[in-house]
C-alpha positions, 0 to 999 in steps of 0.5 A: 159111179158103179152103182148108176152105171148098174142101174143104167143097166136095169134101165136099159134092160125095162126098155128092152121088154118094153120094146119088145112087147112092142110098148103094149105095156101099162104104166103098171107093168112098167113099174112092176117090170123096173122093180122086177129088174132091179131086184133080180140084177141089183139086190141091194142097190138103192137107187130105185128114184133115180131108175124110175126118173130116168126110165119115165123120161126116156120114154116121155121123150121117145118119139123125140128122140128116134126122130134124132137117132134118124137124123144122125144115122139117115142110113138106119130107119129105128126099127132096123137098129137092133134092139138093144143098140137103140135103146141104149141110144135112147138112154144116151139121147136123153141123158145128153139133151136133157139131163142136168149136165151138172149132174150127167156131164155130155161126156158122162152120158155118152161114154156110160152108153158106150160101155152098155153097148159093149156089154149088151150088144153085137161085135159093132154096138160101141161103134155105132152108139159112139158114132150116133152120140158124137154126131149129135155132141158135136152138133150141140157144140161139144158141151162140156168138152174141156171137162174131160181130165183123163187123157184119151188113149189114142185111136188106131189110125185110119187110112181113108183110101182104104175104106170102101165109099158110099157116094151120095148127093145133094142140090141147091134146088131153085127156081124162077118166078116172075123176077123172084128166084126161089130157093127149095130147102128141107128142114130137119129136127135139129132145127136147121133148113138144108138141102135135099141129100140122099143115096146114090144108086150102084151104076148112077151118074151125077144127073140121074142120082141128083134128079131121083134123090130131089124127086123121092125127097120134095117131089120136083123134076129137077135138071142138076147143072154146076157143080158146087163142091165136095167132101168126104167124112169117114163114118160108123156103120153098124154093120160095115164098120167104117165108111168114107163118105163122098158127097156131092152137091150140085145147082138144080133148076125146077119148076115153081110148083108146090114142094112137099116133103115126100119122105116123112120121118128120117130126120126132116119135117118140112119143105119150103120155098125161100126168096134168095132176100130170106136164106140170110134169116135162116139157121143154116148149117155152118158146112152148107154156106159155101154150098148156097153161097156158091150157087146165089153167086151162079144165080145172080150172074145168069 
């Protein structure tokens, strides 16, 4: 309805003056300066409970869900968003988690922060909002996706080749100890343990990029050997528009040693060792079986 999208807006609007003192607002004048808002850009709109719930709550949650707009979009710390893009992910974040769905539908609360997007923000705002939230609504199932009654207008298609390519890289990263093999996974913030991944650098070869992501990530020297599969995706970059997306994923050995999360934030929060008997218990993602499947099968056989 138009009067909740305005005062989406006002929402959105206290967030930004909130952000941009750097949160150095009393309770106080987070109040005074949702009023002050609401009067000045929806006179007459009563609707002031529900901004006021919405408002609170995004920023009750708000470590929480910078630390989900981190893992869905690994390429872009929360500080470099824009301002106005990462409150409006923010909002969408929190409307989509943990709003009542009878009352804000997953669709609802991601096309509502798309259309902020496009009136708040740069040329490539909608893009980038739509691509964070879609991350994180496919990644919750697609709740409610067989509500959506409208017909969808249908997009431009895409021709892959004609993106250009961000190439990263990832291992199975494993290890020997007495007749135990050991396998070194990271833990994320949607609950899943996954493997070391990241970035490579312009000119880098397999070995040398595999070797440097594992040791900036968890801190071991690694030796990368078997190839274990590969995909691309195509992407939304905030500022580079679409990309396709070539992962690689490799077998490493390493020392058993103590493994660390070296890289605090950006999605994960731990680092462990696993017996090859416990990878079966773990919440693994469903794209990543096949990847260590793979790799235990190499392991076994060696």
């Amino acid at each position: 309805m138009a009067n909740r999208h305005l005062s989406r807006s006002i929402v959105m609007q206290t967030l930004y003056e909130w952000d941009f003192r750097e949160g150095k607002l009393t309770d106080l004048e987070i109040e005074e300066s949702l009023a002050r808002n609401a009067e000045e850009f929806a006179p007459g709109v009563n609707d002031i409970s529900f901004m006021r719930k919405l408002l609170l709550g995004i920023l009750e949650k708000r470590t929480k869900l910078d630390d989900i707009i981190e893992k869905a979009a690994p390429d872009w710390p929360i500080e470099k968003i824009a301002l106005v893009d990462r409150n409006i992910l923010r909002m969408g974040l929190y409307e989509l988690l943990f709003e009542d769905r009878t009352q804000v539908p997953a669709k609802v609360a991601i096309n509502e922060a798309i259309e902020l997007a496009k009136s708040f923000g740069g040329e490539t705002s909608g893009k980038f909002v739509n691509g964070v939230l879609g991350a994180v609504y496919k990644e919750l199932g697609e709740p409610g996706k067989e509500e959506t009654s409208k017909k969808k207008s249908k997009a431009e298609p895409v021709d892959p080749k004609t993106l250009p390519v961000d190439k990263l890289g990832g291992a199975v990263v494993y290890a020997r100890d007495g007749g135990d093999i050991y396998l070194g996974l990271v833990h994320d913030i949607f609950g899943h343990w996954t493997l070391s991944k990241g970035h490579y650098v312009e000119g880098e070869d397999d070995r040398a990029a595999i070797t440097r992501i594992v040791n900036e990530e968890i801190g071991l020297p690694v030796t990368p050997s078997d190839l274990l599969g590969e995909n691309e995706y195509v992407a939304s970059h905030p500022e580079k528009g679409k990309l396709l997306k070539k992962v690689k994923y490799f077998l490493a050995e390493a020392p058993y040693q103590e493994i660390t999360l070296k890289k605090v934030g950006g999605g994960l929060d731990d680092a462990r060792w696993w017996k090859l008997a416990e990878i079966l218990d773990l919440n693994l993602y469903d794209d990543m079986i096949p990847v260590i499947t793979k790799a235990v099968d190499i392991l076994l056989k060696k």
